[in-house]
N, CA, C and O of each residue as an XYZ file, in Angstrom:
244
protein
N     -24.398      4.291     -0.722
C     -23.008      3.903     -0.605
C     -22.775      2.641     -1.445
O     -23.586      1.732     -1.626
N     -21.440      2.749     -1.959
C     -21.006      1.427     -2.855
C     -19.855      0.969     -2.527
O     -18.839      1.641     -2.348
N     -20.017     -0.686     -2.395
C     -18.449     -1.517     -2.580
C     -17.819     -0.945     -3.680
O     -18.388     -0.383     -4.616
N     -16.308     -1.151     -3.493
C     -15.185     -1.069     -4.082
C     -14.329     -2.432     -3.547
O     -14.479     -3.001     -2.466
N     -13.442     -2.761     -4.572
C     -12.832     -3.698     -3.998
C     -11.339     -2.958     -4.496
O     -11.156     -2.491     -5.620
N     -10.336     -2.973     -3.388
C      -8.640     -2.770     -3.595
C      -7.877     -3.637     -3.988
O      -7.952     -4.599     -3.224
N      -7.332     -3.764     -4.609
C      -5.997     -4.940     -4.737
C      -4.911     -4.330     -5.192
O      -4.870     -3.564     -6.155
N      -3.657     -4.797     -4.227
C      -2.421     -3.957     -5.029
C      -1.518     -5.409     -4.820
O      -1.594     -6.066     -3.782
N      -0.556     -5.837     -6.114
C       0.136     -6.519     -6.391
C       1.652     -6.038     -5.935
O       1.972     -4.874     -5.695
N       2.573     -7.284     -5.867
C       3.962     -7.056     -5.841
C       4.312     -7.477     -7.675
O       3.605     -8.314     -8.236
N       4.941     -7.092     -8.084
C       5.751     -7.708     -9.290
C       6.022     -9.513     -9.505
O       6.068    -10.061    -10.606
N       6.158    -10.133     -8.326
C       6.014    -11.570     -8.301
C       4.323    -12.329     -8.171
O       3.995    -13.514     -8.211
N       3.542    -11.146     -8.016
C       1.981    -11.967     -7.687
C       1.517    -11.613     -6.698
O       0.307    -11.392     -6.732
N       2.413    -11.352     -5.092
C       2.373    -11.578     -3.924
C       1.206    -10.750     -3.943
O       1.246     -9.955     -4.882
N      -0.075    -10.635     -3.057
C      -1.134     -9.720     -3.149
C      -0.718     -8.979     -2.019
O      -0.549     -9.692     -1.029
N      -0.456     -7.536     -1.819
C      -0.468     -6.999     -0.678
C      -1.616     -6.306     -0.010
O      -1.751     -6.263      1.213
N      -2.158     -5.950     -0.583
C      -3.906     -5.482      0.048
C      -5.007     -5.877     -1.032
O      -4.994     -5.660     -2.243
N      -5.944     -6.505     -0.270
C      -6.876     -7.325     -0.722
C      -8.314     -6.401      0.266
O      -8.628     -6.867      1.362
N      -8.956     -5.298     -0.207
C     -10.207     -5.142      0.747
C     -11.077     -4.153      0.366
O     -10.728     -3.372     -0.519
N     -12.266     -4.048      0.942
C     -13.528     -3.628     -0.136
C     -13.424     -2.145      0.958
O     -13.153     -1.983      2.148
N     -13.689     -1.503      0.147
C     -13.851      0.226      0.275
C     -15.187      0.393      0.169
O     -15.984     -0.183     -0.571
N     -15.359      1.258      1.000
C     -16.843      1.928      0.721
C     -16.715      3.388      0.550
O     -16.036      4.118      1.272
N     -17.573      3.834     -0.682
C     -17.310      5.071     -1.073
C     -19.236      5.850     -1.618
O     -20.019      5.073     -2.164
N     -19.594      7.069     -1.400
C     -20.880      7.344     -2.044
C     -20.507      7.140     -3.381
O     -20.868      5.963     -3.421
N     -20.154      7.312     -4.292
C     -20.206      6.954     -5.528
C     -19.288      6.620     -6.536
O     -18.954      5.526     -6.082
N     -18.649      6.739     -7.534
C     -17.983      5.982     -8.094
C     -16.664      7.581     -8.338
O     -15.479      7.702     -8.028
N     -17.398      8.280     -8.843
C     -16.198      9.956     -8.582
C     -15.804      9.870     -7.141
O     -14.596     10.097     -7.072
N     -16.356      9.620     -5.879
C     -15.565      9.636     -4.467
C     -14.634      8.795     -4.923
O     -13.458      9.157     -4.926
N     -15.006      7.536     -5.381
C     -14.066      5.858     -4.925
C     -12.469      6.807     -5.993
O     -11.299      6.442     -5.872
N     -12.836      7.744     -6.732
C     -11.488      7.612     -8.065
C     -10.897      8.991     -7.055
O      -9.741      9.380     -7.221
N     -11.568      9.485     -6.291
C     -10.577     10.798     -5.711
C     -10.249     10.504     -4.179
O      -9.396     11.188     -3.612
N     -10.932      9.476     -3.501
C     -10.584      9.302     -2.337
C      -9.965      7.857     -2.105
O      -9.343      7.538     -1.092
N     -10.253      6.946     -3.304
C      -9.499      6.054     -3.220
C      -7.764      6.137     -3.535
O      -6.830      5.619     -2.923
N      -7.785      7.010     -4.745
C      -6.432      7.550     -5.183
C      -5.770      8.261     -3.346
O      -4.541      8.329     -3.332
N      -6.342      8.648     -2.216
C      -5.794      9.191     -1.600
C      -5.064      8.154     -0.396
O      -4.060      8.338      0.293
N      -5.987      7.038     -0.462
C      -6.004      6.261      0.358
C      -4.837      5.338      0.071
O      -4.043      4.993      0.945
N      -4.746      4.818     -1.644
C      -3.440      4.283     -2.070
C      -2.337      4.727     -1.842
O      -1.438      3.928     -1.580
N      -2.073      6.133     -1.872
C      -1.224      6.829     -1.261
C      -0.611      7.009      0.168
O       0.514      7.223      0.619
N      -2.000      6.805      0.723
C      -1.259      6.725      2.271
C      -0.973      5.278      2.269
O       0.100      5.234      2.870
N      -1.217      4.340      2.025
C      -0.812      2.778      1.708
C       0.685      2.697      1.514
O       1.356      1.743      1.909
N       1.189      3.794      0.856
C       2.500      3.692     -0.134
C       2.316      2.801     -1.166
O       3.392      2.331     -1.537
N       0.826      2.161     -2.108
C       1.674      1.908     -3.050
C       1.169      2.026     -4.423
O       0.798      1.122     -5.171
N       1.233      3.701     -4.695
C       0.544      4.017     -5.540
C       1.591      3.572     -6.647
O       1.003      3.595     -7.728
N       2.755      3.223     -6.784
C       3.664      2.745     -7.235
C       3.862      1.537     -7.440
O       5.046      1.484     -7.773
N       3.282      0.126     -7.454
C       3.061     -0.907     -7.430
C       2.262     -1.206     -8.283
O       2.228     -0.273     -9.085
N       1.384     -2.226     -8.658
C       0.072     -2.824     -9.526
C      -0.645     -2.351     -8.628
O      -0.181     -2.322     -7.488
N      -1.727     -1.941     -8.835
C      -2.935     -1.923     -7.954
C      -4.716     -1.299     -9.186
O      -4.951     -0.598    -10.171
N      -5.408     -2.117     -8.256
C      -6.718     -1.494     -9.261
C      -8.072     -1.449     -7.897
O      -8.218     -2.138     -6.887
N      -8.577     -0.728     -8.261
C      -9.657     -0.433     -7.697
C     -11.072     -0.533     -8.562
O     -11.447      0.492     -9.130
N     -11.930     -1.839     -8.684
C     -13.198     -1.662     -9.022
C     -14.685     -1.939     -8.413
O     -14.907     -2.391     -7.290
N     -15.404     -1.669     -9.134
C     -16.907     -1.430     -8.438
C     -17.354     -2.479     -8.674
O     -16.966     -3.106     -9.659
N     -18.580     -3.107     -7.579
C     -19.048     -4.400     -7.723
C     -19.035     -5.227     -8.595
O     -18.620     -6.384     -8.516
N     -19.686     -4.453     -9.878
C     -19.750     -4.963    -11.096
C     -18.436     -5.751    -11.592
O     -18.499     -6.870    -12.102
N     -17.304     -5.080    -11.397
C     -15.958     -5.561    -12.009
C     -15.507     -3.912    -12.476
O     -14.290     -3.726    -12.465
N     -16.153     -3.014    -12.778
C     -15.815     -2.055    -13.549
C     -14.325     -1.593    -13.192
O     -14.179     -1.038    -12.103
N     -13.178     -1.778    -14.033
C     -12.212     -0.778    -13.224
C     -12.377      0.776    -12.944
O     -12.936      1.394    -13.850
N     -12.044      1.383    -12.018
C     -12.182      2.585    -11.359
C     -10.647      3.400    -11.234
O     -10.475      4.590    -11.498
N      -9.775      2.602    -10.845
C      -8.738      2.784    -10.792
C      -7.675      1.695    -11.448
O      -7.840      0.508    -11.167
N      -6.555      2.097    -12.345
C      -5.844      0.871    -12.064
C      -4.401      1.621    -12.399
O      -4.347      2.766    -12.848
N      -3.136      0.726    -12.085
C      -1.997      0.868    -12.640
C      -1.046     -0.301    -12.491
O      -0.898     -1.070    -11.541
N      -0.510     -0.251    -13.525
C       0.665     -1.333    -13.361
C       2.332     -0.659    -13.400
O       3.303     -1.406    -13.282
């Protein structure tokens, strides 16, 4: 199993979720994280999802 870390932005900075995911591998974190942003509501917002390293996994602005 691997950290992930979430962060999704407002347009002013404001951070609205800040928290580490755990996923088996880095293909789970991009298909189950994408599901999880979604139930969040804010796949529509800034948000990125990466792996310990820094790697982005997910992102959008």
């Amino acid at each position: 199993m691997e950290n992930f870390r979430f962060t999704a932005f407002e347009k002013t900075g404001e951070v609205l979720f800040d928290e580490v995911w755990t996923f088996e591998n880095e293909e789970m974190a991009k298909v189950e994280g994408q599901k999880q942003i979604e139930e969040k509501g804010v796949e529509n917002t800034t948000h990125r999802l990466v792996n310990s390293t820094g790697k982005l996994v997910l992102f959008h602005v």
